[in-house]
Every structure is written in C-alpha cells, then in structure tokens.
C-alpha positions in Angstrom: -56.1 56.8 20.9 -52.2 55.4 20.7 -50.6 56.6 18.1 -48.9 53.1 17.8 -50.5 49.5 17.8 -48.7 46.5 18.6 -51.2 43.1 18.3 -49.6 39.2 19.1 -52.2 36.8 17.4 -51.6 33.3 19.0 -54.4 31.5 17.1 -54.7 29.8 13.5 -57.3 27.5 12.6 -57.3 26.0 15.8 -59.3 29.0 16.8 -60.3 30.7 14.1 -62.8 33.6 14.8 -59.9 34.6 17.4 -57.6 34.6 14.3 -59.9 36.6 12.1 -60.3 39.2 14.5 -56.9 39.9 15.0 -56.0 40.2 11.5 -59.5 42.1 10.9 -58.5 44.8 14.0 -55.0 45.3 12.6 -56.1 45.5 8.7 -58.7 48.3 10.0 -55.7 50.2 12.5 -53.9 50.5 9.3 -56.3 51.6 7.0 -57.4 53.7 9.8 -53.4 55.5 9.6 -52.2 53.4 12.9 -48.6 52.3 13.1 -49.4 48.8 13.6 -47.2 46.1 14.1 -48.6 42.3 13.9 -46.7 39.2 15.4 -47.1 36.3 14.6 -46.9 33.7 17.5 -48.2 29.7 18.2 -50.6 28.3 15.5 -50.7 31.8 13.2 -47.0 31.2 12.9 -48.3 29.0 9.7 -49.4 32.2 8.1 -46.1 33.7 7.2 -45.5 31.1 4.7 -46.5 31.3 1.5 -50.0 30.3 0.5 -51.1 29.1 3.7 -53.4 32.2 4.4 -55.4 30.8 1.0 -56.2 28.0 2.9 -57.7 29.7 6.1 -61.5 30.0 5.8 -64.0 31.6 8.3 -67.4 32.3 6.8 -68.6 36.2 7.4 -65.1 37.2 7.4 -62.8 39.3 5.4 -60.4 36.5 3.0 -57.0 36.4 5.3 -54.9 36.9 2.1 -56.4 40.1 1.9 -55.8 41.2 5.1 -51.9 40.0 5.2 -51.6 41.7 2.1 -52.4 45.2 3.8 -50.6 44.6 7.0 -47.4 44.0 4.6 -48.4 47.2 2.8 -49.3 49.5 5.7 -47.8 47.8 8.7 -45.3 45.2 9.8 -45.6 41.3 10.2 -43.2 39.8 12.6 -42.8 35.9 12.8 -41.4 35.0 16.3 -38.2 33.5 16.5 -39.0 30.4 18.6 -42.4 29.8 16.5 -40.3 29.5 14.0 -38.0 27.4 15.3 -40.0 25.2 16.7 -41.8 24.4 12.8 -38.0 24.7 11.1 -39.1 28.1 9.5 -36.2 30.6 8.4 -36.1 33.8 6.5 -36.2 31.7 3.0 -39.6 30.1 3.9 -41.7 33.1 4.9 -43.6 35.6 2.3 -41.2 38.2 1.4 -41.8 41.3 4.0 -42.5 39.2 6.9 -39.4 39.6 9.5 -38.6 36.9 12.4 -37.8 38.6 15.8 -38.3 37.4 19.4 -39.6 38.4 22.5 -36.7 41.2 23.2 -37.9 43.0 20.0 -41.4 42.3 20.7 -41.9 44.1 24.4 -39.4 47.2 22.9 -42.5 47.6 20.2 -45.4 47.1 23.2 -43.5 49.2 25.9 -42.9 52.1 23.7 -44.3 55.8 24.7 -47.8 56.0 23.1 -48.4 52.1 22.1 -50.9 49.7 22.8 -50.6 46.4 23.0 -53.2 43.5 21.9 -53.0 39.8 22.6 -55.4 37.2 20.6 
C-alpha cells in the first residue's frame, strides 16, 4: 500500500455519491494513518468555504462536515488556485486550514516516490 495518498475530488452536489466517496476514502486513509492529501477542484471547490459542507446531504452517507473536519485534522485540504479564481475565492473566504495551490503543487504531491493518486 503507498505510504502517501493524494485524491482530486471534482464533484459537489452536482454529483453527489461521487463526492461522498471521495471524502469518505480520504477520511478512512487518514484514520487508517495515510498521509493523505485532498484537493479540492470544480464543483467541490464550494466546500472550502465555511458552512457550505452543512448544506451537502446524501442519505446513507457519513455528514460531509464530519469528514472535512478529519481531513483538516489528519490530512491536508487544498483549494485549487483557478477553482478559486474562477468563484472569486481567496485565502479570507475559505475554512481556516484549507490552503489554495495549483496544478504545479498538485502533480509534485501525486508524482512523489511512494504516492498514489485518486481522481473523483
């Protein structure tokens, strides 16, 4: 198993089992002891801002703010630069923890000895 785990999530409530199951894998990795790292890309850009998560449902499925809350905890949560852009989100709009990179940063994490990489 890699040692490291880096997973994009694209989807939000546009698709929302595909969200869940992001957020559920990473959540697990890290409570598991993986060095995870979660981005946050497209439509799950929204969940970087505060209280937004709250409003995601998906019945049968872990609440999202609980899962953000342990990725913050255990892991990292990366907002991507152009997401957030493109929906005028900066470093003073996101929940405290959540970092904006782009796409250099984000194929250093997935190309790194002993990662995997996940898109959703």
């Amino acid at each position: 198993m890699a040692k490291k785990l880096v997973i994009k999530v694209t989807a939000g409530a546009d698709a929302p089992e595909r969200c869940s199951q992001a957020f559920t894998v990473a959540a697990v990795a890290v409570a598991s002891g993986v060095d995870v790292s979660l981005w946050l890309t497209g439509e799950s850009s929204w969940f970087a801002v505060p209280g937004r998560a709250a409003e995601f449902e998906l019945p049968h499925a872990a609440p999202l703010p609980d899962l953000l809350e342990a990725l913050l905890a255990g892991g990292r949560v990366t907002l991507c630069t152009q997401c957030a852009a493109r929906r005028d989100l900066t470093e003073k709009d996101v929940i405290e923890g959540v970092r904006i990179a782009g796409a250099q940063v984000f194929v250093q994490e997935a190309l790194a000895d002993d990662t995997q990489a996940l898109v959703y």
